[in-house]
C-alpha positions as CSV (number, residue, x, y, z in Angstrom):
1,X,122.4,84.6,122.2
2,X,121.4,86.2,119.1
3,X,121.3,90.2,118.4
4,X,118.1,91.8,116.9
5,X,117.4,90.5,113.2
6,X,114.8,91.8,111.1
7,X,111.5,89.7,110.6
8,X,107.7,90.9,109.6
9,X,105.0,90.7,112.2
10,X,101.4,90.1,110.4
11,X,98.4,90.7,111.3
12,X,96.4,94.1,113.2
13,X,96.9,92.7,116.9
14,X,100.4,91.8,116.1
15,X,101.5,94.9,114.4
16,X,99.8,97.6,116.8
17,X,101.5,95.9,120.0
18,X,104.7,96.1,118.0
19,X,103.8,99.9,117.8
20,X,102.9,100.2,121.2
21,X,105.3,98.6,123.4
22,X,109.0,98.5,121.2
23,X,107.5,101.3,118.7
24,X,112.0,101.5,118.6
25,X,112.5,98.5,117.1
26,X,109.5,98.4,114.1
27,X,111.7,99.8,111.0
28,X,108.3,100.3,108.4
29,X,104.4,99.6,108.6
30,X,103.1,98.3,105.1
31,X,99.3,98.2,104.3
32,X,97.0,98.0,102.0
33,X,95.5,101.0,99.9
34,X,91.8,102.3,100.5
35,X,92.0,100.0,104.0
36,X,88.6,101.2,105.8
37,X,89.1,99.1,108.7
38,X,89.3,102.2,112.0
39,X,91.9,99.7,113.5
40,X,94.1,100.2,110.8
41,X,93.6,103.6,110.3
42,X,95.0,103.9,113.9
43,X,98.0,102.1,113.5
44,X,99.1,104.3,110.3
45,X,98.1,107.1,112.3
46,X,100.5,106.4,115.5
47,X,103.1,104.8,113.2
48,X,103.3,108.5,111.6
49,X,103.4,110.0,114.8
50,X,106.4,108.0,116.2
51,X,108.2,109.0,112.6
52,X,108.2,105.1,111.3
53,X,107.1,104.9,107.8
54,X,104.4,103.7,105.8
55,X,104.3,102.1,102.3
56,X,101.3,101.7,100.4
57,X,101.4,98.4,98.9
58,X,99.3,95.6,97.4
59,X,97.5,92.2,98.5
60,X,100.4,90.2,97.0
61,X,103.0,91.9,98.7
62,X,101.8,91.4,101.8
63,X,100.6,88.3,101.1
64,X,104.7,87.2,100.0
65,X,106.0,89.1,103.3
66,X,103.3,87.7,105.4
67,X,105.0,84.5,104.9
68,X,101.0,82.9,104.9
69,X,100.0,84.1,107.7
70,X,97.2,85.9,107.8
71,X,98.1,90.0,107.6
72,X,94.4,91.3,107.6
73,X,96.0,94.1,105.2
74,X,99.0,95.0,107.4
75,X,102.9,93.6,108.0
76,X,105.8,96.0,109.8
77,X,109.3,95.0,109.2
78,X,110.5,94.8,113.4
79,X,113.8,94.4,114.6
80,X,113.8,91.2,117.4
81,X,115.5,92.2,120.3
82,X,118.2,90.2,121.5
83,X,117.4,86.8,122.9
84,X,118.5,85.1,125.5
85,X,120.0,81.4,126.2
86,X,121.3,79.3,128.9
87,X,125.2,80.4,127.9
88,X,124.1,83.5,129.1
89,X,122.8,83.1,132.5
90,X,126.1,82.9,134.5
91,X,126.7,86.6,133.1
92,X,123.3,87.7,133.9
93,X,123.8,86.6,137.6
94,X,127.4,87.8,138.0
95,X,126.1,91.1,136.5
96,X,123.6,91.0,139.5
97,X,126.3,91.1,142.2
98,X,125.3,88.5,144.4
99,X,121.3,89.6,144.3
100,X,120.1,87.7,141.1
101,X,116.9,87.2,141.0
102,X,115.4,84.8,138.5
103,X,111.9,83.6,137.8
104,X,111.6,79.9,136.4
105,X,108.8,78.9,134.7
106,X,108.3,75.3,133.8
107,X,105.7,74.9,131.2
108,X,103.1,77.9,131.3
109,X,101.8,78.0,128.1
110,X,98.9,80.0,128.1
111,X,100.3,83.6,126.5
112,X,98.7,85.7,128.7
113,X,99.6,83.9,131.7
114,X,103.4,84.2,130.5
115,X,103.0,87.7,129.2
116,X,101.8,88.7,133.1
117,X,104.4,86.6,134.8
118,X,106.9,88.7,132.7
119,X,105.1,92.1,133.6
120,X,105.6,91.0,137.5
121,X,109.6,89.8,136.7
122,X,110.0,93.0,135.1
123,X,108.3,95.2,137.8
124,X,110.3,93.4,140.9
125,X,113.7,94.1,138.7
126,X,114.0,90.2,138.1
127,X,117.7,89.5,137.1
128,X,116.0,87.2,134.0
129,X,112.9,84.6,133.4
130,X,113.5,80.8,132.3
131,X,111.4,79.1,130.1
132,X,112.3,76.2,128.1
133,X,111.4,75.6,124.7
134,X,109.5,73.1,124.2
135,X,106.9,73.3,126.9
136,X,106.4,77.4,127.0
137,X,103.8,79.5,125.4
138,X,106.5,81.8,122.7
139,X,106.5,84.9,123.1
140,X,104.5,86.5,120.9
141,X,102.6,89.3,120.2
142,X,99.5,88.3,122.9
143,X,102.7,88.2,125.2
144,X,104.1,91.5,124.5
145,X,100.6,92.9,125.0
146,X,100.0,91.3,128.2
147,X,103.5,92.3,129.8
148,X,103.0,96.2,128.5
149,X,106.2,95.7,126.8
150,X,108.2,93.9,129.8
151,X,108.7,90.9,127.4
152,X,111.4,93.0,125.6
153,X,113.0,94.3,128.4
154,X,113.7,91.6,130.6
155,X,116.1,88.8,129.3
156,X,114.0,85.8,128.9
157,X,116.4,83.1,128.5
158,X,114.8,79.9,126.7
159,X,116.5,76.5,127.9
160,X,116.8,73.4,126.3
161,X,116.9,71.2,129.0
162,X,115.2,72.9,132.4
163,X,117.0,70.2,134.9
164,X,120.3,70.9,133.8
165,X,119.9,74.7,133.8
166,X,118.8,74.4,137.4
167,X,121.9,72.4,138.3
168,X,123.9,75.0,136.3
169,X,122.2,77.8,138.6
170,X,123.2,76.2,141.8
171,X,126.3,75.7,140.7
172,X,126.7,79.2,140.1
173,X,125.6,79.9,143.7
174,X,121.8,80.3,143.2
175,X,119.9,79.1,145.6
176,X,116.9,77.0,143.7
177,X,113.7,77.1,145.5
178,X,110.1,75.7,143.8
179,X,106.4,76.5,144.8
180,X,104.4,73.6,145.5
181,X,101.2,73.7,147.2
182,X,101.8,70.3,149.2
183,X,104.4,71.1,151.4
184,X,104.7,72.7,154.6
185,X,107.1,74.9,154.3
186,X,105.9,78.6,152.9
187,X,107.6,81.3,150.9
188,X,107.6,83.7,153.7
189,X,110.2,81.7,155.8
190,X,112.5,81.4,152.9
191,X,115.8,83.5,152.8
192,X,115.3,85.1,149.3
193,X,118.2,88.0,150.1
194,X,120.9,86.1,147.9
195,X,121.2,84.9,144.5
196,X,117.9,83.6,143.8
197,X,115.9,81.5,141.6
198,X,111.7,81.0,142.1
199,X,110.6,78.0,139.7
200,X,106.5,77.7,139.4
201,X,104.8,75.1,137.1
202,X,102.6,75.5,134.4
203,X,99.1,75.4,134.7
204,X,97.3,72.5,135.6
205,X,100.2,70.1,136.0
206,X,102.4,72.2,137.9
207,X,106.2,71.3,138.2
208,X,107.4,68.1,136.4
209,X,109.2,65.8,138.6
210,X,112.7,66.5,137.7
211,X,112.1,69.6,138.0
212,X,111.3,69.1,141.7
213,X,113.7,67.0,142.3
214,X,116.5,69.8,141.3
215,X,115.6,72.6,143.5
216,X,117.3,73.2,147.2
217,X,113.6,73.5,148.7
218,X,109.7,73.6,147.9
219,X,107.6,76.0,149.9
220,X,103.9,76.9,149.7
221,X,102.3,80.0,149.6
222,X,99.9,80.4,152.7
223,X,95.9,80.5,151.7
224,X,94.1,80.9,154.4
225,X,90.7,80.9,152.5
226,X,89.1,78.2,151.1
227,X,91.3,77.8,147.7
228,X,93.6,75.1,146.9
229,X,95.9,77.0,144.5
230,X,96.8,80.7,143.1
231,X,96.6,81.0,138.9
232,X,100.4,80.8,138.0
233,X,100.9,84.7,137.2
234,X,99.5,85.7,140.9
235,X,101.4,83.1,142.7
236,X,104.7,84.6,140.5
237,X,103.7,88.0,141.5
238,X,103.3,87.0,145.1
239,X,107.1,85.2,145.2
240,X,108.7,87.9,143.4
241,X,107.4,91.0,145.1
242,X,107.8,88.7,148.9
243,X,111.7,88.9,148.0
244,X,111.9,92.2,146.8
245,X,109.9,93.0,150.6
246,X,113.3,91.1,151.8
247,X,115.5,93.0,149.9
248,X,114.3,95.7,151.1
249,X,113.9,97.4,147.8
């Protein structure tokens, strides 16, 4: 776990979803003078209207806090929330009280995909989300637009090793269950009132064998129609929202 540290975001997309969805935790906006671009108009506009401030400042100064990427004339100095890691899961789910609820993802790596499996985590008051680091889209600006902010306000705990965190969980007294289209089982005669962790695979490929291999039980998710599979954020939103139905929340 590391608490917020200040970085620069670069670039228009990058610095107006800082604005709009943790407006709290961008410190300054700096752009460039006699900008005529209407985009950045609006994001000095809004950045004066939520009191952050705005320097005036040239091409090279951007281009040295910009750190090469490209700034298209704007950078904001944002605090990073606090992030998450797999040292602090057992807190999260003793925090929960015996009704965690985690959502595992194992290798979704397209940004909006994430960024909508986090908006669905937040929305069903998910204990946390899982993703491990080397096979996960970052969360990044396109996530924190996608979510509507829900990327920094649910933990997202990034994993080194996804197997060994999902043996941690168990031990902990989550029950580990995995969505896999080719069993016969289904989500809807699962017990999801307990402690709780969902794990869906990434797109395409779905859940890596290991992964499999360390969850309690795989269920399906009933299609009646003609369609062999759900995209990954849907599937999420249906798992989530059929234990919250359970929970009676």
């Amino acid at each position: 776990m590391s608490n917020g540290q200040g970085r620069w975001v670069a670039g228009i997309n990058a610095v107006a979803s800082a604005l709009e969805h943790d407006a709290e935790n961008v410190r300054e906006v700096l752009v460039e003078p006699g900008a005529k671009n209407p985009r950045l108009q609006e994001i000095v506009k809004e950045a004066h209207e939520r009191g952050i401030p705005v320097r005036k400042v040239n091409q090279q100064a951007l281009d040295g806090v910009g750190g090469g990427v490209r700034h298209q004339g704007v950078v904001a100095r944002y605090d990073a929330v606090r992030t998450w890691d797999e040292g602090d899961l057992a807190e999260l789910v003793e925090q929960a009280a015996g009704k965690a609820l985690v959502l595992v993802l194992d290798g979704v790596q397209d940004p909006h995909n994430l960024g909508a499996c986090l908006r669905s985590a937040a929305a069903a008051g998910a204990t946390a989300v899982v993703i491990p680091k080397d096979r996960s889209a970052p969360v990044n600006a396109t996530v924190r637009k996608t979510s509507s902010g829900a990327a920094d306000r649910i933990p997202v705990v990034r994993v080194t090793n996804l197997a060994r965190t999902l043996k941690a969980m168990r031990d902990m007294g989550v029950w580990v269950y995995g969505l896999a289209g080719d069993t016969k089982a289904t989500l809807f005669q699962l017990d999801l009132k307990g402690n709780v962790a969902l794990v869906l695979g990434g797109e395409g490929e779905g859940m890596r064998r290991l992964t499999r291999e360390h969850c309690d039980g795989l269920a399906s998710i009933p299609m009646p129609g003609d369609m062999e599979s759900l995209n990954v954020s849907v599937a999420a939103g249906v798992a989530l929202f059929e234990a919250v139905r359970q929970r009676g929340e």
